[in-house]
Backbone as a ProteinNet text record, in pm:
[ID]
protein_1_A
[PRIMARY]
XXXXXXXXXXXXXXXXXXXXXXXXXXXXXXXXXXXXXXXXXXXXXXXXXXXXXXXXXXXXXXXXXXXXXXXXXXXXXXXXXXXXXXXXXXXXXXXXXXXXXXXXXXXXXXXXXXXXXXXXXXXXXXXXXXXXXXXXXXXXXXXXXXXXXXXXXXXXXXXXXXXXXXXXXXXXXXXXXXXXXX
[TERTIARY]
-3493	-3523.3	-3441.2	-3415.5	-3346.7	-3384.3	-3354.8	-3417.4	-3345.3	-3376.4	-3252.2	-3280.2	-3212	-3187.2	-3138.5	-3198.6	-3152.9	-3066.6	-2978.2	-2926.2	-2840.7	-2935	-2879.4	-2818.8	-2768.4	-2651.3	-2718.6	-2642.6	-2770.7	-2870.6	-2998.3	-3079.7	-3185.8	-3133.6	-3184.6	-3215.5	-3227.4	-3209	-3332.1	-3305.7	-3454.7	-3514.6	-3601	-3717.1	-3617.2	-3433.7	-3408.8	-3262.3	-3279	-3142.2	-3185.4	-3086.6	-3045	-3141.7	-3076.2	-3106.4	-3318.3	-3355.6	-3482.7	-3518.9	-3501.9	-3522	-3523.8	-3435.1	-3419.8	-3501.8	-3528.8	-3591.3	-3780.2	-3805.3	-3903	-3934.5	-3840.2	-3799.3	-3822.2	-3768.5	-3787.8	-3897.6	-3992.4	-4124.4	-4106.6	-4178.4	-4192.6	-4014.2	-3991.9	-3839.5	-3711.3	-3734.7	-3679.8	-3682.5	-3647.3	-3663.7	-3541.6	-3624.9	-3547.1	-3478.5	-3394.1	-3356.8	-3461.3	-3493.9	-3579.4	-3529.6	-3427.4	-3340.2	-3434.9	-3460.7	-3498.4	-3390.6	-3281.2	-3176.4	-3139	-3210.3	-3143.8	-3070.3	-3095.4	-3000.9	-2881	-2874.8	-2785.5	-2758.9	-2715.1	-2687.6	-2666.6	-2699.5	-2620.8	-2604.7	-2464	-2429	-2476.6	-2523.2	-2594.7	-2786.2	-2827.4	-2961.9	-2978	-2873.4	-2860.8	-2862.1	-2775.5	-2731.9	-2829.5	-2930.3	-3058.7	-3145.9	-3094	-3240	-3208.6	-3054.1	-3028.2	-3080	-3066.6	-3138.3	-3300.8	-3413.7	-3498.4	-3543.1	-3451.9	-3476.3	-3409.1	-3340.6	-3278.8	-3410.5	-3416.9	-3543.4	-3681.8	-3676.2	-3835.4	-3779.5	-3657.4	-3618.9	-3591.3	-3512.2	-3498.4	-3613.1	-3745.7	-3854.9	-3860.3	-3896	-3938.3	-3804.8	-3684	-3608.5	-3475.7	-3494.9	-3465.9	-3327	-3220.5	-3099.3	-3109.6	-3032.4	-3035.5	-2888.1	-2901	-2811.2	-2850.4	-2750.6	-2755	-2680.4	-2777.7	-2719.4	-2707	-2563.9	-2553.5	-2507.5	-2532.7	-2446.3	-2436.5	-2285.2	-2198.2	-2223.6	-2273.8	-2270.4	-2317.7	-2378.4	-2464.9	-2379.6	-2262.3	-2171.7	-2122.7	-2074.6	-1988.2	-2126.1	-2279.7	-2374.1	-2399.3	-2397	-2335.8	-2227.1	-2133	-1980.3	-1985.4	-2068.4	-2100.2	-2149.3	-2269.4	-2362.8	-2294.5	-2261	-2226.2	-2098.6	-1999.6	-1921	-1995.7	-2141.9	-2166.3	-2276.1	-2315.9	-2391	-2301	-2165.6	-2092.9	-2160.3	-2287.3	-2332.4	-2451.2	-2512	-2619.3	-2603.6	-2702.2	-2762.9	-2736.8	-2664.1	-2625.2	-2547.1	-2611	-2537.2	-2423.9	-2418.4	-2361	-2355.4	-2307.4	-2271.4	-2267.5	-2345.8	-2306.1	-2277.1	-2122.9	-2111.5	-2073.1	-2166.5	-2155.1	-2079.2	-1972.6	-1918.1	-1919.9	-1865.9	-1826.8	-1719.7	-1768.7	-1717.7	-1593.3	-1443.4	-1354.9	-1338.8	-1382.4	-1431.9	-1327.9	-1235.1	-1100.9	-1072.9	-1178.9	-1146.7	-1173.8	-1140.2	-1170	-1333.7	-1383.1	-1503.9	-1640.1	-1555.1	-1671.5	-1738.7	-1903.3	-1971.3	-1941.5	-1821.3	-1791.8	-1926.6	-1981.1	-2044.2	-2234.1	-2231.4	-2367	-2329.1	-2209.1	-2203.4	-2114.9	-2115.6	-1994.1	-1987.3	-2090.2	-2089.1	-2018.2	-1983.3	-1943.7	-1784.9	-1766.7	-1608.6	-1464.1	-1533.5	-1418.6	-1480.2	-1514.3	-1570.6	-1432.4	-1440.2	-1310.9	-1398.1	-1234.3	-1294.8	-1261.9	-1325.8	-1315.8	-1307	-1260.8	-1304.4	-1468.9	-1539.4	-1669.8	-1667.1	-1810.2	-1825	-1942.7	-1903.9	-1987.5	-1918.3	-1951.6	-1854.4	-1898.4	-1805.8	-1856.4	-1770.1	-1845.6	-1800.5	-1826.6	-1701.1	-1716.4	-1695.9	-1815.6	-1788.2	-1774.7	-1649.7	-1592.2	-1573.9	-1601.4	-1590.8	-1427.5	-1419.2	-1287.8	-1245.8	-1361.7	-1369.8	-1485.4	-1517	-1588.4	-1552.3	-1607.3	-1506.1	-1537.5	-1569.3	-1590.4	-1495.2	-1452.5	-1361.9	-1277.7	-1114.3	-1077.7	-1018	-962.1	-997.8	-839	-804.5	-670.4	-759	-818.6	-894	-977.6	-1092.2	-1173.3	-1102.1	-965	-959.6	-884.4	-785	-768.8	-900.8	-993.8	-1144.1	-1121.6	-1161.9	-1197.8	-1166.1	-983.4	-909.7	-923.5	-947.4	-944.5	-1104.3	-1231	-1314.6	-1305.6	-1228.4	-1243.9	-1319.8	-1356.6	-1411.6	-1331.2	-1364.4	-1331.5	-1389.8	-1303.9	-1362.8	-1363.1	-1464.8	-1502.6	-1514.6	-1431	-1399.1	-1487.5	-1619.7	-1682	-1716.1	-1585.6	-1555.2	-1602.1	-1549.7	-1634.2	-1714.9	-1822.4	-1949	-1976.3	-1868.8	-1924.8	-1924.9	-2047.6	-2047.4	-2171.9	-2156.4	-2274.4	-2434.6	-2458.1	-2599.3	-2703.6	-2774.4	-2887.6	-2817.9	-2728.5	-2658.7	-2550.6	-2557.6	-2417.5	-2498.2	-2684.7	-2790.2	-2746.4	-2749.7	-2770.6	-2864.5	-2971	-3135.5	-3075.1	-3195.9	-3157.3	-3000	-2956	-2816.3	-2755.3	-2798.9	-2787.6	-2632.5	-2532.2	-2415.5	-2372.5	-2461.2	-2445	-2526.9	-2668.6	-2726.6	-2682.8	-2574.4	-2520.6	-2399.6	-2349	-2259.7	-2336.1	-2377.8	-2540.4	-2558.7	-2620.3	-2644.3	-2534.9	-2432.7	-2278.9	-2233.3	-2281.9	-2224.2	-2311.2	-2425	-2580.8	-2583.3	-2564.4	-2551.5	-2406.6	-2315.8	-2153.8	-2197.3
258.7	365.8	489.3	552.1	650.3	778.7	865.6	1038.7	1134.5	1278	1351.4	1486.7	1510.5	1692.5	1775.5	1856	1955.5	2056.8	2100.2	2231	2350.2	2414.5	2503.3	2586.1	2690	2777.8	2862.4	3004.5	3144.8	3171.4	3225.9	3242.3	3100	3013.7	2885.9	2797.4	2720.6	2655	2729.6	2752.2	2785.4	2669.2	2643.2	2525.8	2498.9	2510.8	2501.6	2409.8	2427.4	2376.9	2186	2141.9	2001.8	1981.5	2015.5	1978.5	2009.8	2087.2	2085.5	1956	1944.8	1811.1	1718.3	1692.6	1569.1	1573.4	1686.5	1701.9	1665	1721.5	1654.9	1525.3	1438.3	1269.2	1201.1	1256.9	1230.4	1213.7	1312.9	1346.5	1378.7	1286.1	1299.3	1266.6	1197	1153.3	1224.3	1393.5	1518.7	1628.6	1664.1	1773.4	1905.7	2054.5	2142.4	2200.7	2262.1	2342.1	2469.5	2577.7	2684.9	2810.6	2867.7	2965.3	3042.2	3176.6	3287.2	3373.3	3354.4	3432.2	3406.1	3358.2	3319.3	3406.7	3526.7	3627.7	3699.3	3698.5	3741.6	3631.4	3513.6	3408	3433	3383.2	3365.9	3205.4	3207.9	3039.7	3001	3072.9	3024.7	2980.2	3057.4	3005.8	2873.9	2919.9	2792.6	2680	2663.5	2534.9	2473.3	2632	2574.4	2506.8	2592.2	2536.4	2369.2	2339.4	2196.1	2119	2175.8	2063.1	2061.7	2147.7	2126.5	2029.4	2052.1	1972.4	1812	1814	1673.7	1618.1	1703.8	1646	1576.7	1650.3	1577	1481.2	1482.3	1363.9	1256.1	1236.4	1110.6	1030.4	1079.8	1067.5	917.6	828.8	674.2	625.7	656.3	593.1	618.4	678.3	701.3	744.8	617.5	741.6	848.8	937.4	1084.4	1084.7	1113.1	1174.6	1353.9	1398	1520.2	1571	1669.1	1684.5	1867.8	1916	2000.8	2124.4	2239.6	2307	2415.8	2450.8	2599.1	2626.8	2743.7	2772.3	2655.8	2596.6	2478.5	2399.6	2372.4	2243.2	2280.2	2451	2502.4	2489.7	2482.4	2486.5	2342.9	2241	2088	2094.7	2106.3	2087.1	2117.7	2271.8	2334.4	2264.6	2198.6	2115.3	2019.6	1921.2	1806.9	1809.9	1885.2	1903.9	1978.3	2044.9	2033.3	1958.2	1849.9	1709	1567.6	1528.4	1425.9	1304.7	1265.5	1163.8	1148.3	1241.6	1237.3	1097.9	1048.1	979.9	1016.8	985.2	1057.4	975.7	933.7	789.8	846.8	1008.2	1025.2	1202.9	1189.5	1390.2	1409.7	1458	1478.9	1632.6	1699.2	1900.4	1872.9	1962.3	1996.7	2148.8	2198.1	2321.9	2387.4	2352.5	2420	2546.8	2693.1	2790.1	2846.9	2857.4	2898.8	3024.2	3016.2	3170.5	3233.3	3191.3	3312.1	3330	3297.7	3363.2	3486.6	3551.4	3640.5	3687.1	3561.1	3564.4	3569.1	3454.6	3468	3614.8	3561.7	3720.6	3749.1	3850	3806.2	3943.8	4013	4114.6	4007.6	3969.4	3905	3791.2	3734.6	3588.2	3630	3707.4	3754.1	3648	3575.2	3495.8	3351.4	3335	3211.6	3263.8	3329.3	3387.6	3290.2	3330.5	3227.7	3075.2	3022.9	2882.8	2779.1	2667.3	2613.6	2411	2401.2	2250.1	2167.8	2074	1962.1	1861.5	1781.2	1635	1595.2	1519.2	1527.8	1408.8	1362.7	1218	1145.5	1209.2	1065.7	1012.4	960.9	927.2	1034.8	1084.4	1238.7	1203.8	1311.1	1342.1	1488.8	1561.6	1676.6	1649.1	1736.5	1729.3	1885.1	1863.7	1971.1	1981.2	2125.2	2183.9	2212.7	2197.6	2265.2	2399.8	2428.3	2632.7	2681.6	2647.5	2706.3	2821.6	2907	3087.8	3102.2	3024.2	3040.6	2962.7	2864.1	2747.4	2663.6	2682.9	2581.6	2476.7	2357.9	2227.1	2241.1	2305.7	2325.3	2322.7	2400.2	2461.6	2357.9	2337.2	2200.2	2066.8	2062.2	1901.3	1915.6	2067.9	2120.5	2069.5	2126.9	2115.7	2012.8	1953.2	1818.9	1708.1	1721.4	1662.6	1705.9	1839.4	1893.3	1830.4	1770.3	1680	1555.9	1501.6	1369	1300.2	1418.5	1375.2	1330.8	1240.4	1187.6	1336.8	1318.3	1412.8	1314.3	1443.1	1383.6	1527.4	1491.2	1584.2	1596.8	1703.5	1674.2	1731.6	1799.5	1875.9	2010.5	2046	2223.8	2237.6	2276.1	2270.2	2416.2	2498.4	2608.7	2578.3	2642.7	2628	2564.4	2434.9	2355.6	2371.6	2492.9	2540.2	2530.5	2609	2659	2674.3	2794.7	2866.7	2787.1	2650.2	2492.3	2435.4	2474.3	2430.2	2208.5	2210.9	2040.3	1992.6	2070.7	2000.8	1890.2	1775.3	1653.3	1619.3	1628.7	1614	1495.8	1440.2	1239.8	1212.8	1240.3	1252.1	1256.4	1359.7	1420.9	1287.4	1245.8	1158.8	1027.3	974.4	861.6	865.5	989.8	982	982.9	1061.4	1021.4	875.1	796	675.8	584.5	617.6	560	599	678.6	702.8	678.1	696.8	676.9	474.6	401.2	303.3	218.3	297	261.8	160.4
385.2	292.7	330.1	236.6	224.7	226.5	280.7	256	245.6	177.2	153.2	178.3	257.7	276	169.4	106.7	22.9	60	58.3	78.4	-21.2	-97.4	-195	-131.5	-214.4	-197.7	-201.2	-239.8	-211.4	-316	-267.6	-304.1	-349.6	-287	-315.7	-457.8	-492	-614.6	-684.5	-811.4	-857.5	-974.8	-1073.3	-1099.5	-1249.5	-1259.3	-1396.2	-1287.6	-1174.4	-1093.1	-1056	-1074.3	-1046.5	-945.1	-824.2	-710.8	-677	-754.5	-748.2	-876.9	-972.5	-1021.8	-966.7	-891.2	-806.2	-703.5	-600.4	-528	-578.9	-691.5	-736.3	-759.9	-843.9	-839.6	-709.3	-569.1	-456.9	-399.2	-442	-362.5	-204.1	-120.4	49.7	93.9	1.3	78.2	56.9	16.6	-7.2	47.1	151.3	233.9	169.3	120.3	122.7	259.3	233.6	361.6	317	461.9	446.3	518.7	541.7	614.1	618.5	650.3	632.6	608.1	579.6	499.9	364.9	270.4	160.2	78.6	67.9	-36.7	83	191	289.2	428.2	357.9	398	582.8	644.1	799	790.8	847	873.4	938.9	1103.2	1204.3	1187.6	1070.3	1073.8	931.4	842.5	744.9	853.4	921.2	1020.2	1060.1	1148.2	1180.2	1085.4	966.6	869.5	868.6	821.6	787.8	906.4	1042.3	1139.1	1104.8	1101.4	1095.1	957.2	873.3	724.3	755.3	852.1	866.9	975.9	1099.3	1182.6	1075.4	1010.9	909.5	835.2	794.6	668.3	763.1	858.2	946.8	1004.9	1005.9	1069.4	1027.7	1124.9	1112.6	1055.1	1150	1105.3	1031.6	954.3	814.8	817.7	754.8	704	591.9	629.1	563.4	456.2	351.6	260	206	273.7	256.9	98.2	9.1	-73.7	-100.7	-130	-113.5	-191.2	-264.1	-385.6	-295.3	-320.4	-345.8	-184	-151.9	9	106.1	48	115.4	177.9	63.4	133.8	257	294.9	408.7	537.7	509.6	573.7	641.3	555.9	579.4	698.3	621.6	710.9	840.5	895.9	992.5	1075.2	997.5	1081.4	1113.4	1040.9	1075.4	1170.9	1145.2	1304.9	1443.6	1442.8	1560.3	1563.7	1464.6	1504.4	1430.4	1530.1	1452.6	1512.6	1590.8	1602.3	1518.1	1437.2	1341.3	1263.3	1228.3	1203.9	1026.6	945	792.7	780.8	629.2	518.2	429.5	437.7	340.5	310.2	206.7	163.9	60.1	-0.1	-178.9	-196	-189.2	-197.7	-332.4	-366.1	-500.1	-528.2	-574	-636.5	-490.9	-349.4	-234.6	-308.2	-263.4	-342.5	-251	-253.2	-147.7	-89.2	6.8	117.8	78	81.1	78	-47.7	-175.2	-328.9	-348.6	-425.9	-463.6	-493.2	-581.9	-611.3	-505.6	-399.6	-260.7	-283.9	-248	-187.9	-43.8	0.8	116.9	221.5	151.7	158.9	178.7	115.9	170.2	218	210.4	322.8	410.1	458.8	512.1	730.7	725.1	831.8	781.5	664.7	605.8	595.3	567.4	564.7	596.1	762.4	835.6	900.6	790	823.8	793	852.2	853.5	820.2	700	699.5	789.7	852	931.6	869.3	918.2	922.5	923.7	820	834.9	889.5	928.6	1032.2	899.4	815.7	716.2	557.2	497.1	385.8	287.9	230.4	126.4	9.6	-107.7	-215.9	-236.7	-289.2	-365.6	-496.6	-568	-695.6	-732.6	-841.6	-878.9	-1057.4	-1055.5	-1202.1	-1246.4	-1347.9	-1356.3	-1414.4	-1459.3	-1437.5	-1362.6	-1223.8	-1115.4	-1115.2	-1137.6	-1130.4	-949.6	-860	-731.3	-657	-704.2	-641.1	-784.7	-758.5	-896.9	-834.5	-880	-859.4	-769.6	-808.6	-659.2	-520.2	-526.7	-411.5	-370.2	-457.7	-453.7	-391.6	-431.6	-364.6	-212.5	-214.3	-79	0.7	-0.7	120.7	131.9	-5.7	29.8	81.9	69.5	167.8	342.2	325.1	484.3	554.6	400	511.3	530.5	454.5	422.1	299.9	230.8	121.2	25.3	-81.5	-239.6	-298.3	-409.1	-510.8	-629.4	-697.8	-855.2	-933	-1057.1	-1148.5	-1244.2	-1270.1	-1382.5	-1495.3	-1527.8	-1663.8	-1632.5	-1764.8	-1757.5	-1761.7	-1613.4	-1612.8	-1545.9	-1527.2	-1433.5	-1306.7	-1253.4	-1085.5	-1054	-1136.5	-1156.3	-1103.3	-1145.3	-1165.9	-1244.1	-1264.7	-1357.5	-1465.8	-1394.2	-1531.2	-1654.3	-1567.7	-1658.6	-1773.3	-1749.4	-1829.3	-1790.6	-1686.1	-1692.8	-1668	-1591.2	-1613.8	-1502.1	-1523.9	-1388.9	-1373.8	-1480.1	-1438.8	-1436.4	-1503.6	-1498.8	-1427.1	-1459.5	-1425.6	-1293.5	-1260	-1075.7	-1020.8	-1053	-1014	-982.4	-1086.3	-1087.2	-991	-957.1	-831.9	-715.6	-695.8	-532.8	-571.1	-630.4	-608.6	-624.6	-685.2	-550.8	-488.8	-403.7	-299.4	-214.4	-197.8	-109	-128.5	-214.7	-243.2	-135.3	-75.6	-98.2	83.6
[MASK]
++++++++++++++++++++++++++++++++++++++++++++++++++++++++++++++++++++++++++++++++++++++++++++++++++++++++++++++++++++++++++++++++++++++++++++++++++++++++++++++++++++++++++++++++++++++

């Protein structure tokens, strides 16, 4: 059985975002991340949050698929290069936003700034918009090469939020379950 770490981006997903749909679909086998920084992000306690959200989702076992939007994915990446023996089936970054854009909030993330891509230690996918006003698909497949991720292109959707109006998101869903499946 399978379990999944949530990790939204700032201010955390709210009850019209994907990743809380799904997270509902999930039930017990869905762990949010819980920072105590969500509107003034720190990378160092996101990180923490993703370990404590991975400690409960692995419980009895359990591989972990971490799923991740916009700041989240750089909160992932973080983690998983200083846990490359973790126990993780997988990576789903959704709309990873490029620190060095223009658009970055470099003023409330300003600990995410100089985050750097690695090589990740599990099989990943970024999925990318092709008018992200935060990251454009130049940029998007740059990272994603610098983790080792595949990308997937999934039209003009924005910065695949609330604000793209996709609700569960059937689309996004059917890539998590090939890739969580692979």
């Amino acid at each position: 059985m399978v379990s999944y770490v949530i990790v939204p981006g700032i201010d955390g997903s709210d009850d019209q975002h994907w990743q809380t749909f799904w997270e509902k679909e999930w039930g017990d086998l869905g762990v949010r991340i819980a920072p105590r920084s969500w509107s003034e992000p720190d990378l160092a306690n996101w990180v923490d949050s993703v370990q404590d959200a991975f400690d409960e989702a692995s419980v009895r076992d359990r591989e972990v698929v971490l799923v991740a939007h916009s700041l989240g994915c750089w909160a992932v990446s973080e983690w998983l290069a200083r846990n490359p023996a973790a126990r993780v089936k997988a990576a789903f970054l959704a709309a990873p936003p490029d620190p060095l854009g223009s658009a970055f909030p470099r003023d409330a993330a300003s600990t995410f700034v100089n985050v750097e891509a690695r090589t990740l230690s599990c099989p990943s996918i970024v999925v990318a918009s092709s008018n992200d006003p935060y990251c454009d698909l130049h940029t998007a497949a740059r990272i994603a090469g610098a983790w080792g991720s595949d990308v997937q292109q999934v039209g003009a959707v924005g910065h695949i939020n609330s604000a793209s109006g996709l609700g569960a998101w059937p689309l996004g869903r059917g890539i998590l379950a090939t890739l969580a499946n692979a």
